[in-house]
GUFIZA-204827 format. One line per 2 residues: number of its first residue (from 0); their letters; for each residue z, x, y of N, C-alpha, C. Coordinates in Angstrom, 1 decimal. Atoms other than C-alpha are relative to their C-alpha. Example, Ala and Ser with C-alpha at 12.3 -4.5 7.8 and 13.67 -1.06 7.14 Angstrom:
BEGIN
0> as> 0.0:0.9:-1.2:7.8:12.3:-4.5:0.0:0.9:1.2; 0.0:-0.9:-1.1:7.1:13.7:-1.1:0.8:-0.8:1.1
end
This chain:
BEGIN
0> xx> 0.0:-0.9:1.2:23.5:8.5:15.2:-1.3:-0.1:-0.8; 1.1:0.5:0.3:20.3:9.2:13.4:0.1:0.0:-1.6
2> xx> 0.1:0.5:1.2:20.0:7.3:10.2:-0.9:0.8:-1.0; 0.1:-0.6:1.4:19.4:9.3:6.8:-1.0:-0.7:-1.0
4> xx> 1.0:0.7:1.0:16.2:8.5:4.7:0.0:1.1:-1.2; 0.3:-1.0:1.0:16.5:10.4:1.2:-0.3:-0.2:-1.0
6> xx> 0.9:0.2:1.5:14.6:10.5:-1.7:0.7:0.4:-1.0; -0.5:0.2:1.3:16.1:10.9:-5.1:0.7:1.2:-0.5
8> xx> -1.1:-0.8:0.7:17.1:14.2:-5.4:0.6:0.5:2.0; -0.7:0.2:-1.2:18.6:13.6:-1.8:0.0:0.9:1.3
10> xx> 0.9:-0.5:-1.4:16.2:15.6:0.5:-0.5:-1.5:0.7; 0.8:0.7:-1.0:14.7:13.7:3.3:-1.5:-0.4:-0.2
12> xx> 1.5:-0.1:0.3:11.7:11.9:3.0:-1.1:0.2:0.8; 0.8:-0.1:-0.6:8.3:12.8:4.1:-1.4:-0.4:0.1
14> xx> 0.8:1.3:-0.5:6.3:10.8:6.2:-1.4:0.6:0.5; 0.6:-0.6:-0.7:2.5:12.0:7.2:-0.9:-0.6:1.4
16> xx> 0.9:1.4:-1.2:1.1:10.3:10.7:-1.2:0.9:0.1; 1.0:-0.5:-0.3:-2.2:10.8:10.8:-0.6:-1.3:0.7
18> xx> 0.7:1.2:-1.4:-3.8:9.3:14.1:-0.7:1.2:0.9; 0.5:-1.1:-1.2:-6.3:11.3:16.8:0.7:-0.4:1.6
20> xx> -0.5:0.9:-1.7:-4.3:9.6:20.0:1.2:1.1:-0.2; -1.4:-0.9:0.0:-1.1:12.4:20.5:0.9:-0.7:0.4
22> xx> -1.1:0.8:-0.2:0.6:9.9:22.1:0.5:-1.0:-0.9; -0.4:0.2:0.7:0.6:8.0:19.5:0.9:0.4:-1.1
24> xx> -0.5:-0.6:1.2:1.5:10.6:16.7:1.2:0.2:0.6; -1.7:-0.3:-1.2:4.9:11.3:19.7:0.3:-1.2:-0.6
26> xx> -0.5:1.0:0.1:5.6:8.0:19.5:0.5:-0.4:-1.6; -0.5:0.4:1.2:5.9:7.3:15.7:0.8:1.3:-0.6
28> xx> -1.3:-1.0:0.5:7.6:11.1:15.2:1.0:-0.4:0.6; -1.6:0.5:-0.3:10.3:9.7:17.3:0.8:-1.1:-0.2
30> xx> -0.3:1.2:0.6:10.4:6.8:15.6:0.8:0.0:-1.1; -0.6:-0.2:1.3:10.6:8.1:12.4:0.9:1.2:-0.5
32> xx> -1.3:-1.1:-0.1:13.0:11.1:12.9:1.2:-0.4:0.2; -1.4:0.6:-0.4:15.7:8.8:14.7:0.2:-0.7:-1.6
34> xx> 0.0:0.6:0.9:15.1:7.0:11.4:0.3:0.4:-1.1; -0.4:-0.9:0.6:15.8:10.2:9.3:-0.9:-0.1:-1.0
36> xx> 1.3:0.1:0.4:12.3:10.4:8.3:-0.5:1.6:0.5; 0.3:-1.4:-0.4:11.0:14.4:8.0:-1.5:-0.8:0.2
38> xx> 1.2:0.0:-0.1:7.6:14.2:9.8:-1.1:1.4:0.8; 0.7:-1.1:0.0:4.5:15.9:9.4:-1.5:-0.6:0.7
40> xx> 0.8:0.9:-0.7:1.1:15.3:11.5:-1.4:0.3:-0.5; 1.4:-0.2:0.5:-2.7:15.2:11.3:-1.0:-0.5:1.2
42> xx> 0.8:1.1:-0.8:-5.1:14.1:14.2:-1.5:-0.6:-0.6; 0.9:0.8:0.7:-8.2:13.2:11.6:0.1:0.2:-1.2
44> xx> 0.0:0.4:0.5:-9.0:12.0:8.8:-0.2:1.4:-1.7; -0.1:-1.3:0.4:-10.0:16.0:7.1:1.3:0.6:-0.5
46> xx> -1.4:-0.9:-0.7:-6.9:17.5:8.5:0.9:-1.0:-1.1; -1.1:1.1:0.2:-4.8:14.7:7.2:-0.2:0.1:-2.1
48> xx> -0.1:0.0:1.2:-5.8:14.9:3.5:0.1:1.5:-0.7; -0.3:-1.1:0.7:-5.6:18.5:3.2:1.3:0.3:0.4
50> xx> -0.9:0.2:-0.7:-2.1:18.1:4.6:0.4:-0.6:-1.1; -0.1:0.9:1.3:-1.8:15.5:2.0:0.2:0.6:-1.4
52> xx> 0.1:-0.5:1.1:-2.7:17.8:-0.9:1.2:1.0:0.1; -0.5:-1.2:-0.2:-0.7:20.7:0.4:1.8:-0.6:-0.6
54> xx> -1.2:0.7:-0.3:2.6:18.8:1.0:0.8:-1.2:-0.8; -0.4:0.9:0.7:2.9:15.8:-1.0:0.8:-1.2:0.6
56> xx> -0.8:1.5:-0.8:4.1:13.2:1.5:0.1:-1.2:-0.8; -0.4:1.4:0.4:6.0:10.1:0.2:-0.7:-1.1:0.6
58> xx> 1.2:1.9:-0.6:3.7:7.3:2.5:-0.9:1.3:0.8; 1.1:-0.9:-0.9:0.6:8.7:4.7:-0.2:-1.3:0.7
60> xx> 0.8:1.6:-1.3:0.2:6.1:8.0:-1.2:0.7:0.7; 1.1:-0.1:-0.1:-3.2:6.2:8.1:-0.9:-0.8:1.3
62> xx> 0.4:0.8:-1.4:-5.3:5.3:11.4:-1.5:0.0:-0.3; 1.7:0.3:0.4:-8.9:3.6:10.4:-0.9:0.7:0.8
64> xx> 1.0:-0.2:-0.3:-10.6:4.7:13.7:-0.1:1.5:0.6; -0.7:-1.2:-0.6:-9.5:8.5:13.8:-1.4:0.9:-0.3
66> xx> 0.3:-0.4:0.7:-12.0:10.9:13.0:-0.5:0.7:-1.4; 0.3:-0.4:1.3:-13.1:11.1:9.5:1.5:-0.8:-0.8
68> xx> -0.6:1.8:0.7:-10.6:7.8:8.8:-0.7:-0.6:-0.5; 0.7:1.4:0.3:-12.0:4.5:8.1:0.0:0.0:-1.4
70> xx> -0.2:0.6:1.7:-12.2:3.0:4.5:-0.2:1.0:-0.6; 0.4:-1.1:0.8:-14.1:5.8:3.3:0.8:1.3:-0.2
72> xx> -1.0:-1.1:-0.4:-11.4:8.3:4.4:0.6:0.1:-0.9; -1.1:0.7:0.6:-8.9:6.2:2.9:-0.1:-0.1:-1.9
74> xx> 0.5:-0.3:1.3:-10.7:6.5:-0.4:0.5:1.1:-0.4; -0.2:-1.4:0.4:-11.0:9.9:-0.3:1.6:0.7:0.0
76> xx> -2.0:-0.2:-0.2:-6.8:10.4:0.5:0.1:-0.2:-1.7; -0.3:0.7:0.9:-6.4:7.7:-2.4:-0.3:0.8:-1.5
78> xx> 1.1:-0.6:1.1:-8.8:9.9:-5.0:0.8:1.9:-0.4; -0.4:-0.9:0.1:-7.3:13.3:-3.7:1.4:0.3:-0.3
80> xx> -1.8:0.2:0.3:-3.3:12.4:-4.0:0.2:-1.2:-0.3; -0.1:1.6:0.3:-3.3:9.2:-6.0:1.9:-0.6:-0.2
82> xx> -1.3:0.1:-0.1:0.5:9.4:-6.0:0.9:-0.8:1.2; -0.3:0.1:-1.3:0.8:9.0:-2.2:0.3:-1.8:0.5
84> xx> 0.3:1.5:-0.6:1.7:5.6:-0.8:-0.8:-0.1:1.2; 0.5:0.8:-1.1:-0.4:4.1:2.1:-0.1:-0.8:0.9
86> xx> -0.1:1.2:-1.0:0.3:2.6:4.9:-1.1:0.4:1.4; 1.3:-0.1:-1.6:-3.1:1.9:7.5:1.0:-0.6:1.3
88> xx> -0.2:0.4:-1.4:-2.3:1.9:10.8:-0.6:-0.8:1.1; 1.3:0.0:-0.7:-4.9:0.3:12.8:0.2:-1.1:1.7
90> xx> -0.5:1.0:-0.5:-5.3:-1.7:16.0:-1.1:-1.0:0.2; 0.2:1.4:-0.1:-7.9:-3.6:14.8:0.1:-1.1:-0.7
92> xx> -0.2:0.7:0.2:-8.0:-7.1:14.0:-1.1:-0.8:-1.2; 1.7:0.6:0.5:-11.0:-7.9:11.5:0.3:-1.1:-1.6
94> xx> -0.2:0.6:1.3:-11.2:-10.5:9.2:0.0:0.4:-1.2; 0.0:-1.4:1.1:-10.8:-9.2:5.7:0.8:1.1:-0.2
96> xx> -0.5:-1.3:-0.1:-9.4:-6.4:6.6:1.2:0.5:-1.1; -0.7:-0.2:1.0:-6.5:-6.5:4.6:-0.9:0.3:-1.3
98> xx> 0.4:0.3:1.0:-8.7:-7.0:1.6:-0.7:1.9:-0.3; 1.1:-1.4:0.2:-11.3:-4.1:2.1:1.6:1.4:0.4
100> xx> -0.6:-1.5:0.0:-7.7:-1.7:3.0:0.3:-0.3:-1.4; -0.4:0.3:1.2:-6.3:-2.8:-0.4:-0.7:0.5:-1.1
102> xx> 1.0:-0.6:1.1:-9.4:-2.3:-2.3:-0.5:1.8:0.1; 0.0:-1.4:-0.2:-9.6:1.1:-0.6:0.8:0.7:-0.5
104> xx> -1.3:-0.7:0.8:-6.1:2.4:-2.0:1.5:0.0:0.4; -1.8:0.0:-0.7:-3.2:1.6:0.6:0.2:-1.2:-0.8
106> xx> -1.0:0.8:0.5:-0.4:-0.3:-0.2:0.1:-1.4:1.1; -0.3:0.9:-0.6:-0.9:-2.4:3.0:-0.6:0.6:1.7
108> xx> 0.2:0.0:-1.1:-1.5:-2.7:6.8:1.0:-0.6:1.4; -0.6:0.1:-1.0:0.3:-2.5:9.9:-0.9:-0.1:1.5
110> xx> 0.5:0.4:-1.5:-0.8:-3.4:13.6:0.4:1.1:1.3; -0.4:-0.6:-0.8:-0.5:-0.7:16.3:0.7:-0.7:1.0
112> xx> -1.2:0.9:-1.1:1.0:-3.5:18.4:1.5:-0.6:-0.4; -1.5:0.7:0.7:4.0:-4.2:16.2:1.1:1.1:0.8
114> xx> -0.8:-0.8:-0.3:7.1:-3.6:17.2:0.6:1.2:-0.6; -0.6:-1.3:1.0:8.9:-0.3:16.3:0.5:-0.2:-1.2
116> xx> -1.0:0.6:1.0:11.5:-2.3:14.2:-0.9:-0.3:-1.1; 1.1:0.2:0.7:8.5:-4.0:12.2:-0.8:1.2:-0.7
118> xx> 1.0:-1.3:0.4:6.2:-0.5:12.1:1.5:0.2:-1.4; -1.6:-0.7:1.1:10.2:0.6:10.1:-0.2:-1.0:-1.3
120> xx> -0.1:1.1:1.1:10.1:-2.5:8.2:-1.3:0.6:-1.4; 1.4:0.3:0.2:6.7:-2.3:7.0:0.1:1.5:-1.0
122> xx> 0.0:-1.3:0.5:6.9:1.6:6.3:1.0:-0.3:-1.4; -1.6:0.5:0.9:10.4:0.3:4.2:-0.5:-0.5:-1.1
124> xx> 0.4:0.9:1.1:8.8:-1.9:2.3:-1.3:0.4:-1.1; 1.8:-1.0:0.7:5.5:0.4:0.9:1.2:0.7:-0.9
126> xx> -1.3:-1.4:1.0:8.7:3.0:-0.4:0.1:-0.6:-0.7; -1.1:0.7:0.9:10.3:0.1:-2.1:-1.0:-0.7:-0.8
128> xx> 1.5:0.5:0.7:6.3:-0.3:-3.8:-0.2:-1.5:0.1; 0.3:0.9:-1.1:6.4:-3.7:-1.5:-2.1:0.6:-0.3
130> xx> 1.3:-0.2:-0.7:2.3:-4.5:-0.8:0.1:-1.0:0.9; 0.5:0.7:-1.1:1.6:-5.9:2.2:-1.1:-0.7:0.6
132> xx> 1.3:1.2:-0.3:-0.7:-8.9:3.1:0.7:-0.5:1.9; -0.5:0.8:-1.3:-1.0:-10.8:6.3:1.1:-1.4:-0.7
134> xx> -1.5:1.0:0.5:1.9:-13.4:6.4:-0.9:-1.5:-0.4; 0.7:1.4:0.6:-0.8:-16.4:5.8:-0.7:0.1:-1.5
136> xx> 0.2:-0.6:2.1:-1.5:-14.4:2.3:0.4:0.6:-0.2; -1.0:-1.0:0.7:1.5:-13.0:1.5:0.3:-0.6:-1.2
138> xx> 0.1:0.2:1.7:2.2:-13.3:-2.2:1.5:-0.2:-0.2; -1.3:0.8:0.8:5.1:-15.2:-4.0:0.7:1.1:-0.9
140> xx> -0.2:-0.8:0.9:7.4:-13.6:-5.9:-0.7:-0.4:-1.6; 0.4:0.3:1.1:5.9:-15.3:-9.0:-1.7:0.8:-0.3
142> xx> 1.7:-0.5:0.1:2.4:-13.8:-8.1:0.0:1.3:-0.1; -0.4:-1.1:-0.4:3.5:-10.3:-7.4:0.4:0.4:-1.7
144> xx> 0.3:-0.3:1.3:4.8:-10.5:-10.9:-1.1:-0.2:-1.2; 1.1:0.0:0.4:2.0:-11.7:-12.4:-1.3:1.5:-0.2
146> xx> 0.7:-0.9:0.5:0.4:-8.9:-11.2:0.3:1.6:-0.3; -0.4:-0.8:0.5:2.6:-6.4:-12.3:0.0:-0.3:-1.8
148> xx> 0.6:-0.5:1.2:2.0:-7.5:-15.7:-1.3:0.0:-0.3; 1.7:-0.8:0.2:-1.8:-7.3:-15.4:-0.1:1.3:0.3
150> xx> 0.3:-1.7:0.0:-1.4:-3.8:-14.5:0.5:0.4:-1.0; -0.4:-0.1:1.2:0.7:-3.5:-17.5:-1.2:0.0:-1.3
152> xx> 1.5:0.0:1.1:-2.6:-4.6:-19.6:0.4:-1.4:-0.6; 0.0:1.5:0.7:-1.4:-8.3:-20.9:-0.7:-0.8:0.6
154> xx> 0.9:0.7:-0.3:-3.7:-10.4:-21.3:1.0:-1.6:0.6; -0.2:0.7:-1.0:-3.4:-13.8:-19.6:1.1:-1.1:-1.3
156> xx> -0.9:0.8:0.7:-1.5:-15.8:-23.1:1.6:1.1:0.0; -1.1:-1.2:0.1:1.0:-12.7:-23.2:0.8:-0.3:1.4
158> xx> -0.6:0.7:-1.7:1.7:-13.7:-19.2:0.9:-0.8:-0.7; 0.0:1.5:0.3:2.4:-16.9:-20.3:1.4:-0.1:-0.4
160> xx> -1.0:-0.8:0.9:4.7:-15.6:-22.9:1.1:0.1:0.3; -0.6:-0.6:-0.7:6.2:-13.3:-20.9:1.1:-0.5:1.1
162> xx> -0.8:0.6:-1.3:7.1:-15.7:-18.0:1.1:-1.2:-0.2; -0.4:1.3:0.7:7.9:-18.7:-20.4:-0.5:-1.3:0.7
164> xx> 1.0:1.5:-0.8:5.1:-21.1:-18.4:-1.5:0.1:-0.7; 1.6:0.0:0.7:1.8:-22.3:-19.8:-0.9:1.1:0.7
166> xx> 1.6:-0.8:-0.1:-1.6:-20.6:-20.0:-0.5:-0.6:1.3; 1.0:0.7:-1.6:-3.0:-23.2:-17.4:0.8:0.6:1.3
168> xx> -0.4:-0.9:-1.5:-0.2:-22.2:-14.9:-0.2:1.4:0.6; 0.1:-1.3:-0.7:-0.6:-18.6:-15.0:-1.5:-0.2:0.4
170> xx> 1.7:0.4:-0.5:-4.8:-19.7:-14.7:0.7:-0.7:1.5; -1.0:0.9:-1.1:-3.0:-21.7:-11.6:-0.1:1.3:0.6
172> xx> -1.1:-0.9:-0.4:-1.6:-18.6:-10.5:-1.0:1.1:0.4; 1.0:-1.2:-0.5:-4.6:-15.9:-10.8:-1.1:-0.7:0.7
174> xx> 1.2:0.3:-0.6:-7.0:-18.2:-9.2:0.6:-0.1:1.2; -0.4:-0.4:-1.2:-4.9:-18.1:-6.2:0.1:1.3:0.2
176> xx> -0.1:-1.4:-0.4:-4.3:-14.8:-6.3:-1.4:0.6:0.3; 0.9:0.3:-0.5:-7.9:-14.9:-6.4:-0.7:0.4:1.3
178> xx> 0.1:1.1:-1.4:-8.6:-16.8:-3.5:0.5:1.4:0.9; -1.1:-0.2:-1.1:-5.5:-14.8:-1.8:-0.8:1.4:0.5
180> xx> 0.4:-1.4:0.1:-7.2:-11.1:-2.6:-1.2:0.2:0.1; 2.4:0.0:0.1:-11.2:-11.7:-2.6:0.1:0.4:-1.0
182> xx> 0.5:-1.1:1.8:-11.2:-10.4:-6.5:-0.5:-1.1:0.0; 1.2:1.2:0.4:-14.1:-12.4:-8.3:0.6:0.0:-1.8
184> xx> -0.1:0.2:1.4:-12.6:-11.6:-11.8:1.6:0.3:0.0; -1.4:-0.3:0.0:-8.8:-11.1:-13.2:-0.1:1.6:-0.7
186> xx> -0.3:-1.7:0.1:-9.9:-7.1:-14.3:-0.6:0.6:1.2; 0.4:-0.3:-1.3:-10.8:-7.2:-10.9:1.5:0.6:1.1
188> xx> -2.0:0.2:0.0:-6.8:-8.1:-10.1:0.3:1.2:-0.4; -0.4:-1.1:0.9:-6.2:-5.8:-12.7:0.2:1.2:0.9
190> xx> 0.3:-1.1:-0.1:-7.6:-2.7:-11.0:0.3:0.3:1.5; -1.1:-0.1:-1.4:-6.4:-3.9:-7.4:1.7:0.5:-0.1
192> xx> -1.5:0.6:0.2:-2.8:-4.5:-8.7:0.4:1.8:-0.6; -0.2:-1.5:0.1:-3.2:-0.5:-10.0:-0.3:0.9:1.0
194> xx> 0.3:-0.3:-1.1:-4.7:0.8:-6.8:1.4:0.0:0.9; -1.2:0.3:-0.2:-1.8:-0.9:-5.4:1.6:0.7:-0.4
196> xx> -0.9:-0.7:0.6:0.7:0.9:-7.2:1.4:-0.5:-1.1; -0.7:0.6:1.1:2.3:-1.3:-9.6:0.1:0.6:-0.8
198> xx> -0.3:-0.5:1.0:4.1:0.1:-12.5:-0.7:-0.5:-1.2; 0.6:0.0:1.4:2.1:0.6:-15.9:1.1:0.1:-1.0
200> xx> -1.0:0.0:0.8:5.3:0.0:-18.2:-0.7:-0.1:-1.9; 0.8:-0.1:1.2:2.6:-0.4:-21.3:-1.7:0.1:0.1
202> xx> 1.6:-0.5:-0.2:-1.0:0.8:-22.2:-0.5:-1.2:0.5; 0.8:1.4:-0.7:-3.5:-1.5:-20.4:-0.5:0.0:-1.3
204> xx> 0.9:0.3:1.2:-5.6:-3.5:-22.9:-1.3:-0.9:1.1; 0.9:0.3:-0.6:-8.7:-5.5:-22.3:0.7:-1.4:0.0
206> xx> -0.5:0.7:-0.5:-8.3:-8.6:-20.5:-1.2:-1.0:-0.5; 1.0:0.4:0.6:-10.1:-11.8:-22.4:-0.2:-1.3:0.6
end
């Protein structure tokens, strides 16, 4: 029986694959239809954001090496429907990678070699504004919060505050995150952790 995906006022949600392989874009419509996922397609990187604008897809699985893809693409999606979630598709493997899709505007990255179940997971978890790292820098729940109150705009004693743990630990805490994300500053975090799609629940302030 095919399982029911519905968004809030309890239409079906809509998923856009954009990939230039057709067997691929087969394979993930029938993935995400049995899944009760309405899908819509795109074979480059053009096609796919004016599709994007038109439509308003709930995630866009984005494929880096499609025609008028790659980071720059991914930008331009990010810039033209900043609403959109993002999930890259890609099958390759590049150091970084995560880092530079993140900084580009998805919510995360998937492996053309994962399993179906995983590709579901993965898609699952972007809806539920989940970001996705590789599993050797995947982020704590304590860090995750963190940087949903830097996208909020508190500064780093207000954390502190907030969490009911010293100044040094949240310093603790952004210098891994750091490390984990390649940012060189914490309004660097900041503007990842908004890219990302963390909720702004109060005005941002400057970060000291």
């Amino acid at each position: 029986m095919e399982e029911k995906s519905l968004g809030l006022r309890g239409m079906r949600e809509r998923i856009l694959v954009a990939d230039d392989h057709s067997l691929v874009r087969e394979g993930l419509r029938r993935l995400l239809c049995r899944a009760g996922f309405d899908v819509v397609e795109a074979e480059n990187g053009e096609e796919a954001i004016k599709i994007a604008e038109e439509l308003g897809p709930c995630l866009v699985l984005w494929d880096l090496l499609m025609p008028g893809g790659g980071l720059e693409g991914l930008r331009r999606l990010r810039e033209k429907v900043p609403d959109a979630k993002i999930l890259v598709l890609t099958a390759l493997d590049t150091p970084g990678l995560s880092e530079e899709v993140l900084r580009a505007g998805a919510q995360g990255f998937v492996e053309k070699t994962a399993d179906p179940e995983e590709i579901l997971g993965a898609i699952r978890a972007v809806l539920r504004g989940e970001t996705l790292v590789p599993p050797e820098e995947s982020l704590t729940a304590r860090e995750e919060e963190i940087l949903r109150l830097l996208a909020q705009g508190l500064r780093l004693g207000e954390i502190a505050e907030k969490l009911g743990i010293s100044s040094k630990t949240v310093e603790s805490h952004l210098e891994r995150l750091k490390e984990k994300l390649r940012c060189k500053s914490v309004p660097e975090l900041r503007a990842l952790a908004l890219r990302c799609g963390f909720p702004t629940d109060s005005p941002s302030r400057e970060t000291s």
